[in-house]
C-alpha positions as CSV (number, residue, x, y, z in Angstrom):
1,X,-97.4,12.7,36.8
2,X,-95.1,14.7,34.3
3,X,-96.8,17.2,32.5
4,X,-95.8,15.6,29.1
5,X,-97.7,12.6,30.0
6,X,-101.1,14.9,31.5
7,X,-101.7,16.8,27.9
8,X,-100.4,13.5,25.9
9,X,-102.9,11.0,27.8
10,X,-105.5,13.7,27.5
11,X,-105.2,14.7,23.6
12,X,-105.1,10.7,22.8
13,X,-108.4,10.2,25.2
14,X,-109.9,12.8,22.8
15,X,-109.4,10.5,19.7
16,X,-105.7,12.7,18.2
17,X,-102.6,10.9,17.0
18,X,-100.2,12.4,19.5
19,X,-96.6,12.4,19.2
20,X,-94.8,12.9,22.2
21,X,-91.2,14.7,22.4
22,X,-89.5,13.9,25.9
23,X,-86.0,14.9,26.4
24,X,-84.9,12.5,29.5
25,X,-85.2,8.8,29.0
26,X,-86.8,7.9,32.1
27,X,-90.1,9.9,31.3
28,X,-90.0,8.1,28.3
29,X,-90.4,4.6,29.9
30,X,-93.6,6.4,32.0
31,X,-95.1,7.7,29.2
32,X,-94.9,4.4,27.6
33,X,-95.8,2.3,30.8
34,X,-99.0,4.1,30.6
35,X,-100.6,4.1,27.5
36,X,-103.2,1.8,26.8
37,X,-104.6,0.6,23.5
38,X,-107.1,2.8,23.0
39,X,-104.7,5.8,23.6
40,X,-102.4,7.0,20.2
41,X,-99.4,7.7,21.3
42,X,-96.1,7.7,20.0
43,X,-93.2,8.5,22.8
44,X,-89.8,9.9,21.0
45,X,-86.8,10.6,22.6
46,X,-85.7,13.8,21.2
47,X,-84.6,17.3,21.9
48,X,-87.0,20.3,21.4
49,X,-83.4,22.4,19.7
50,X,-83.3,19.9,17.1
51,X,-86.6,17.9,15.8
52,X,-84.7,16.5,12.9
53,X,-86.8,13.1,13.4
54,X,-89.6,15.0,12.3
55,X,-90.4,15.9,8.8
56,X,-91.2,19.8,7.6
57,X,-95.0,20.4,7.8
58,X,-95.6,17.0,9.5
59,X,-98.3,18.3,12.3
60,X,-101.8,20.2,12.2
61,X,-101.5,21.0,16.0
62,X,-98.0,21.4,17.8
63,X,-97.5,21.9,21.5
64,X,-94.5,23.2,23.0
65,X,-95.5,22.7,27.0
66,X,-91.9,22.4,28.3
67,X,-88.2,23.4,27.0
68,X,-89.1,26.8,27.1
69,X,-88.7,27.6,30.7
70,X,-86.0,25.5,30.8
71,X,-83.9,26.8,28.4
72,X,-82.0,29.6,29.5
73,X,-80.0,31.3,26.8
74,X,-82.1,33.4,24.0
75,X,-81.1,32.0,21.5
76,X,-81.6,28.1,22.3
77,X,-85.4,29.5,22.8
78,X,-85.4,30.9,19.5
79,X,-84.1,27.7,18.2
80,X,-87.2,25.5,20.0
81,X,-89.3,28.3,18.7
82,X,-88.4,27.8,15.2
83,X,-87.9,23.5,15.2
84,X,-91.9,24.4,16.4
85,X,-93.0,26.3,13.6
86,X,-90.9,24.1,11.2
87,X,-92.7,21.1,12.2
88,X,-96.2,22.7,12.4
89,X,-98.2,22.8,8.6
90,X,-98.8,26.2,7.2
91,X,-102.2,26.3,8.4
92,X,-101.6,24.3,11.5
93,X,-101.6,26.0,15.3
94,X,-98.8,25.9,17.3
95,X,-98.8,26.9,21.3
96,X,-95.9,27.3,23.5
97,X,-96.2,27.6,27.4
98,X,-93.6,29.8,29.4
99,X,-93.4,30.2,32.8
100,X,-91.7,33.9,33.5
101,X,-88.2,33.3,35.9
102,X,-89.4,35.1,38.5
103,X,-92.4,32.5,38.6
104,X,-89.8,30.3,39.3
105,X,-88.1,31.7,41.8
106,X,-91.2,32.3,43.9
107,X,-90.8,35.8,44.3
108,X,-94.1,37.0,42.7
109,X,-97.3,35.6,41.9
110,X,-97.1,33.8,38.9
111,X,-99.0,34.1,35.5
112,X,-99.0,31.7,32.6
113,X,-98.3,33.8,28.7
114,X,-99.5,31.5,25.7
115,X,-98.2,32.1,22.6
116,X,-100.4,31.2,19.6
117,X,-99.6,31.6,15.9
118,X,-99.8,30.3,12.6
């Protein structure tokens, strides 16, 4: 199961309007295959560098579980950074997950750094 669909499925089982943001168009179809009718969720094909589909201030809570450890250049993560904040309301949360490279490479024992701020 892709991570996407784990926190999506388990935000909407919690009674939240979720709004999902899945780059590839094949997760998209799984999220959607999945989702039941007592789950909220609304699947978008998008790109985290450019929310445009999504209004200023639209969210309370935004999650960011994904593009960042994918994203390679600095400035592309400064660019998902700041399409997060943009969508999130002024007194909203927002949360983004990285995963540090060496994690990835298996090299070390990994840790997890959230990132919280209003």
């Amino acid at each position: 199961m892709l991570e996407q669909e784990n926190i999506a499925y388990f935000f909407a089982r919690q009674g939240f309007d979720v709004v999902a943001v899945e780059l590839v168009e094949k997760h998209v179809k799984q999220i959607k295959e999945k989702i039941n009718e007592e789950m909220s969720i609304e699947v978008i094909q998008g790109n985290a560098l450019d929310l445009s589909i999504i209004e200023d201030k639209s969210y309370d809570i935004v999650l960011c579980f994904g593009p960042l450890y994918h994203l390679s250049k600095m400035e592309d993560r400064m660019k998902c950074i700041s399409e997060v904040k943009r969508v999130c309301k002024d007194n909203g949360k927002c949360s983004l997950l990285l995963f540090p490279m060496i994690w990835l490479l298996q090299l070390k024992p990994f840790y997890i750094i959230l990132i919280f701020f209003t």
